[in-house]
C-alpha positions as CSV (number, residue, x, y, z in Angstrom):
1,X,82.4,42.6,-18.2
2,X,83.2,39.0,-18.8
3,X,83.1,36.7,-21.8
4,X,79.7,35.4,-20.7
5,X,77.9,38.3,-19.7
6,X,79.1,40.0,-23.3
7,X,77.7,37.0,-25.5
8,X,74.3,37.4,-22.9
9,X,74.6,41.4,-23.8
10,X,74.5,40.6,-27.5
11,X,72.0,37.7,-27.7
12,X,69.6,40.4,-26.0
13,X,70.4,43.4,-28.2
14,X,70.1,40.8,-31.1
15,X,66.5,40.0,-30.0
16,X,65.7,43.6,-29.1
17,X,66.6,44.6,-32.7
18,X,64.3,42.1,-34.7
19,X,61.5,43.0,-32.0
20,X,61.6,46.5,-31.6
21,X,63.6,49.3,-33.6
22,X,64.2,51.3,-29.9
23,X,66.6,53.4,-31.8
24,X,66.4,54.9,-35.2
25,X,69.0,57.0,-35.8
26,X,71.7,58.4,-33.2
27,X,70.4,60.9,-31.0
28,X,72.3,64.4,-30.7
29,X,74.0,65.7,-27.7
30,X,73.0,68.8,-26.1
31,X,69.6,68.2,-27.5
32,X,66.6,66.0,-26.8
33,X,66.1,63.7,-29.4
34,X,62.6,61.9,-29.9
35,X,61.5,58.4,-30.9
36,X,58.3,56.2,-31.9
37,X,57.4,53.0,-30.3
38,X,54.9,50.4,-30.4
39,X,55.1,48.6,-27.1
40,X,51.7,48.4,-25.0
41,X,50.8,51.6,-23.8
42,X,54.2,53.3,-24.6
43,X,54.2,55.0,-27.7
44,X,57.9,56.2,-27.4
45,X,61.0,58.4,-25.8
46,X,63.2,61.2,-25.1
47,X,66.5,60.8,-24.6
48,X,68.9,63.9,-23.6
49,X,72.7,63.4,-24.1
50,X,75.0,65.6,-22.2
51,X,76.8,68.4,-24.3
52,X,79.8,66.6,-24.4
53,X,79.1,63.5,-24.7
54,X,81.2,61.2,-27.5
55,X,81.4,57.4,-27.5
56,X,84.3,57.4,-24.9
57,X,82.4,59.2,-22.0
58,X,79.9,56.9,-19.9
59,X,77.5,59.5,-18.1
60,X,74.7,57.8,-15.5
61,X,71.3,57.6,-16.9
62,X,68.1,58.6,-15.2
63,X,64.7,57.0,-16.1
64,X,62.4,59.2,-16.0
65,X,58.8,58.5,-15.6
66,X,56.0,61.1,-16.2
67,X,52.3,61.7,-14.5
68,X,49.0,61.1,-16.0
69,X,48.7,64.3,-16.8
70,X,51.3,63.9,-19.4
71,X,49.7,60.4,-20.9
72,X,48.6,61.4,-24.6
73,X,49.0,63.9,-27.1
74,X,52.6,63.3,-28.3
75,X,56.2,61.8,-27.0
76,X,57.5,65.8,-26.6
77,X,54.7,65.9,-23.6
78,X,57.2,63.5,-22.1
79,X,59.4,66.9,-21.4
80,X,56.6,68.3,-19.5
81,X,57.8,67.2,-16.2
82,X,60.2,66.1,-13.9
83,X,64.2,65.8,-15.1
84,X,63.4,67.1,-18.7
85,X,61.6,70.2,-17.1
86,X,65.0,71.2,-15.4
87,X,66.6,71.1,-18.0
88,X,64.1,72.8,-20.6
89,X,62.9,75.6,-17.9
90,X,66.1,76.8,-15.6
91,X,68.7,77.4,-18.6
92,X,72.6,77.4,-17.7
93,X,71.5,76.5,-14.0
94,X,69.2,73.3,-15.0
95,X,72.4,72.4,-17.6
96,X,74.4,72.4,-14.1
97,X,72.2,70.7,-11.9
98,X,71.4,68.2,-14.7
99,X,72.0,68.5,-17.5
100,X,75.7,68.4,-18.0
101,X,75.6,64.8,-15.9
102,X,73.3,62.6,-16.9
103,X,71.7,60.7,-19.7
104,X,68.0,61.1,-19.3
105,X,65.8,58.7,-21.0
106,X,61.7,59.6,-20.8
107,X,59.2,56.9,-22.2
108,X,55.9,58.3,-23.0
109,X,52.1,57.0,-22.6
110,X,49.3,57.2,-25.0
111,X,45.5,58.0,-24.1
112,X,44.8,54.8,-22.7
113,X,42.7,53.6,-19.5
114,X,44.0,54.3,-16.4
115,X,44.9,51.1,-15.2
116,X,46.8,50.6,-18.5
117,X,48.7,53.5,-18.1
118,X,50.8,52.3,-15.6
119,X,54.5,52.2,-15.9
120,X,55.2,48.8,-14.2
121,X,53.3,47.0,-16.4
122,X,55.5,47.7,-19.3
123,X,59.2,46.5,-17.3
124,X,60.4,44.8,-20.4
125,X,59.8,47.9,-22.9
126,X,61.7,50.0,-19.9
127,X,64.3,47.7,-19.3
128,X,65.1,47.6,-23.1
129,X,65.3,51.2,-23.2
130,X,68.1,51.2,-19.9
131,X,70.1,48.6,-21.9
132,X,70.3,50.3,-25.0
133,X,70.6,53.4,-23.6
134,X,73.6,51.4,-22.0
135,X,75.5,49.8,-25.3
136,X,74.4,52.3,-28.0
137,X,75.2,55.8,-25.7
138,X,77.5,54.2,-23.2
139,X,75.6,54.8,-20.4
140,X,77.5,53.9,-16.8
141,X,75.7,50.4,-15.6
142,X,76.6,50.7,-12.2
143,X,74.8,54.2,-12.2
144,X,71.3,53.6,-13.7
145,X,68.2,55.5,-11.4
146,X,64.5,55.9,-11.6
147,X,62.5,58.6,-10.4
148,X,59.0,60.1,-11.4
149,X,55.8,61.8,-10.1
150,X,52.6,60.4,-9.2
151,X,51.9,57.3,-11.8
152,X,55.8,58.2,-12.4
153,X,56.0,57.8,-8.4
154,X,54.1,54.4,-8.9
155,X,56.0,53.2,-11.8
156,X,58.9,53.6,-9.8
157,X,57.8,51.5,-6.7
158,X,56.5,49.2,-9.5
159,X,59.9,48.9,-10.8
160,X,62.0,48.4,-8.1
161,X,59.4,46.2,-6.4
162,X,60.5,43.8,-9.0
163,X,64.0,44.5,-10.5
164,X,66.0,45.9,-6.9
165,X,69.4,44.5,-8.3
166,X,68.9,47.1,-11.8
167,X,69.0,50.5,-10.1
168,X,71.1,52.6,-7.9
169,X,68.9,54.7,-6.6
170,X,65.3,55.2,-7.0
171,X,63.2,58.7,-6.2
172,X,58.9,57.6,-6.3
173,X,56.8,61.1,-5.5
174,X,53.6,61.3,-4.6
175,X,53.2,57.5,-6.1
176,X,50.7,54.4,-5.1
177,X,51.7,51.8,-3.6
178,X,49.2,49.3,-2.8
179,X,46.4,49.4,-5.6
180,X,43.7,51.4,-6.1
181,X,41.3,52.6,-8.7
182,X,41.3,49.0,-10.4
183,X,45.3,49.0,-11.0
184,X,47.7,45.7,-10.9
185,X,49.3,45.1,-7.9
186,X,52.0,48.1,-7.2
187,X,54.5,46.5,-4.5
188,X,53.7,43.3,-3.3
189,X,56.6,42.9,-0.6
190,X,58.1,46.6,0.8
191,X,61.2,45.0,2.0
192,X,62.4,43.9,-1.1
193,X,62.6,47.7,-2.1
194,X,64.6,48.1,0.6
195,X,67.0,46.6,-1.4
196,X,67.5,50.4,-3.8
197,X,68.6,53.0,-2.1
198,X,65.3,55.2,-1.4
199,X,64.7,59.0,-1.5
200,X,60.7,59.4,-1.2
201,X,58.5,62.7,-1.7
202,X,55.3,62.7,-0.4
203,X,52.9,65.7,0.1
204,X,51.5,65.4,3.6
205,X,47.9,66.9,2.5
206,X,48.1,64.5,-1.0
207,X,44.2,64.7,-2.3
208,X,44.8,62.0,-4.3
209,X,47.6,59.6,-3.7
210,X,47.5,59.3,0.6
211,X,50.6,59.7,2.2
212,X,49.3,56.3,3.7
213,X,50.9,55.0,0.6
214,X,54.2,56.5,1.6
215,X,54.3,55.8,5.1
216,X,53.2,52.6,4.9
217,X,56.4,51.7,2.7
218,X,58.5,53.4,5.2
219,X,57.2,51.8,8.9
220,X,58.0,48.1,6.9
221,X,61.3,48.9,6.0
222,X,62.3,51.0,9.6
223,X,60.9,47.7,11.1
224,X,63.0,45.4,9.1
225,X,66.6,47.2,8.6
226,X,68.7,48.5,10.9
227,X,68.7,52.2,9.3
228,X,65.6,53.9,10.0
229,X,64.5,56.7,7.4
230,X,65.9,59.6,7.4
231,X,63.0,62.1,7.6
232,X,63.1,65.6,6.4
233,X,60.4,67.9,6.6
234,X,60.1,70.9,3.7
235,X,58.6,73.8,4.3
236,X,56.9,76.1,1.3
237,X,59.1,78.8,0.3
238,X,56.2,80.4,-1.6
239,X,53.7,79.3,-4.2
240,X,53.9,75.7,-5.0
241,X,57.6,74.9,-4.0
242,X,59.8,74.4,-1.0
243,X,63.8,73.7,-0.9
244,X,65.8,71.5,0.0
245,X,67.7,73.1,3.1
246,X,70.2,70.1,3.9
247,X,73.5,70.4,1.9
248,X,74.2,68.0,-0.8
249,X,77.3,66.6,1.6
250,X,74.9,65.6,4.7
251,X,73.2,63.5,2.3
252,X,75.5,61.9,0.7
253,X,75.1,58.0,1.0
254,X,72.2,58.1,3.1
255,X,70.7,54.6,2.2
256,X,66.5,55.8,3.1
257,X,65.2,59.7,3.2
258,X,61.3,60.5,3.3
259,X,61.1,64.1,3.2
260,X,57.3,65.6,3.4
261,X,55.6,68.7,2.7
262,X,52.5,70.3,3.1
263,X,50.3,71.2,-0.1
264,X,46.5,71.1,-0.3
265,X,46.3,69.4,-3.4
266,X,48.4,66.7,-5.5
267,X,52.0,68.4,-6.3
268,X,55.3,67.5,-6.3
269,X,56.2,70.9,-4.6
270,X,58.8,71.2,-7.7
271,X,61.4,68.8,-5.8
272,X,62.6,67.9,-9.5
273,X,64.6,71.7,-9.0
274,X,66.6,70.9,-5.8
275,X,70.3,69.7,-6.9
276,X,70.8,67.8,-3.7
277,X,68.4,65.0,-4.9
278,X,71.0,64.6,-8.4
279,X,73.9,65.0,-5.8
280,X,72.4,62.2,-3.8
281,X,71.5,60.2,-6.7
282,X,75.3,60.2,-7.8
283,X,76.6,58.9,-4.3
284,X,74.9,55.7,-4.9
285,X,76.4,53.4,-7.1
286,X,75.8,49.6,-8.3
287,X,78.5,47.5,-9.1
288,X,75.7,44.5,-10.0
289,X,73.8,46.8,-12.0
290,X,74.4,45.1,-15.7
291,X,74.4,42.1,-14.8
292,X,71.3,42.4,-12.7
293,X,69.7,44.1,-16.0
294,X,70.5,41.1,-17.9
295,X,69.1,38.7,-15.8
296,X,66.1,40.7,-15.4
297,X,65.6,40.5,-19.3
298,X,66.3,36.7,-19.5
């Protein structure tokens, strides 16, 4: 990091820590460690450190944004679902697929209306979170990604709608992204998410997020880049769930993959479980990535 972006770095963590005390205390590793906020709608965090993580390892970070049906009744609710989940619910294998590898950083929402509760209209509070997350636990800059489930699926398309140089790679499931139901304005340009590196979910039979919203994103951006989607299709392996049949190595560096399922109602099909979408995650990298985070909080 050069001279300049440094004395940018501190300027910003100065002003973060007279606005907003993000972090307390130091958070344990091997643990998930829980924080209060008052920033809009976000009442505070998780964050999970690795086992062995000490202030000389730099593990990536994952943002990780929750559903609606997580908004309320306590930051811990932020654990209900996605990245935290693996690691709470599968044991020594969710410490493999996960756990072991990345820093995982989960905001939380408070009751609120629904149109409040919407992840993108809080980037500054999320932002703030990635860069300490990035000077106080030495989180890799060039490896930050975003992923979540329905309004975590839209706060993701939100995000890198309007911050493509931050992230590495981003996952939206099941996630707007046009508005409906009286929220802002999701993406307003799909090509410039083109710019992340793209894995989408999206339940074919979605009751209440369309595929539309999904395939919409993905004929603009096969019309306008040279790469077309990879598309995948997942069939149920029983219950609620499907797997991931492609091997983590076939997937490796693949720029754009829509995989679709078939569920009839609104689910994630448990894709948070599959270690290919961590293994793809971790071929993507951004060089750009602080810098871009700075500039983004200019």
């Amino acid at each position: 990091m050069n001279d300049a972006v440094k004395m940018k770095s501190v300027c910003i963590l100065v002003f973060i820590a007279l606005s907003t005390p993000l972090f307390a205390e130091p958070a344990s590793p091997g643990s998930f460690s829980s924080f209060s906020l008052e920033s809009g709608a976000i009442d505070g965090y998780l964050i999970w450190l690795p086992p062995d993580w000490t202030t000389e390892t730099s593990y990536p970070v994952i943002l990780n944004l929750h559903s609606a049906a997580e908004v309320g009744g306590g930051v811990e609710k932020a654990a209900e679902i996605g990245a935290p989940a693996v690691i709470n619910k599968l044991g020594e294998e969710g410490m493999e697929i996960l756990g072991e590898r990345f820093i995982v950083l989960s905001p939380h929402l408070e009751e609120t209306e629904y149109s409040a509760a919407q992840w993108y209209i809080y980037p500054e509070t999320l932002l703030k979170l990635i860069l300490l997350a990035v000077e106080e636990y030495h989180a890799d800059a060039s490896r930050i990604y975003v992923m979540g489930y329905s309004t975590g699926g839209t706060g993701t398309w939100g995000m890198i709608a309007r911050y493509p140089g931050v992230f590495a790679a981003a996952i939206p499931m099941c996630g707007y992204t046009y508005s409906v139901r009286g929220i802002p304005e999701v993406v307003p340009d799909y090509l410039v998410c083109g710019k992340t590196p793209l894995w989408i979910f999206h339940n074919v039979w979605d009751q209440t997020v369309p595929a539309r919203h999904a395939i919409k994103a993905v004929e603009a951006l096969d019309a306008a880049f040279p790469d077309p989607f990879l598309k995948l299709r997942h069939p149920l392996t029983g219950g609620n769930s499907f797997t991931i049949k492609e091997d983590s190595a076939s997937l490796a560096g693949v720029p754009r993959i829509f995989s679709t399922y078939t569920i009839n109602f609104h689910h994630h099909g448990m894709a948070y479980y599959n270690r290919q979408i961590y293994d793809w995650m971790l071929s993507h990298s951004n060089p750009k990535g602080m810098e871009n985070l700075l500039e983004a909080l200019e």
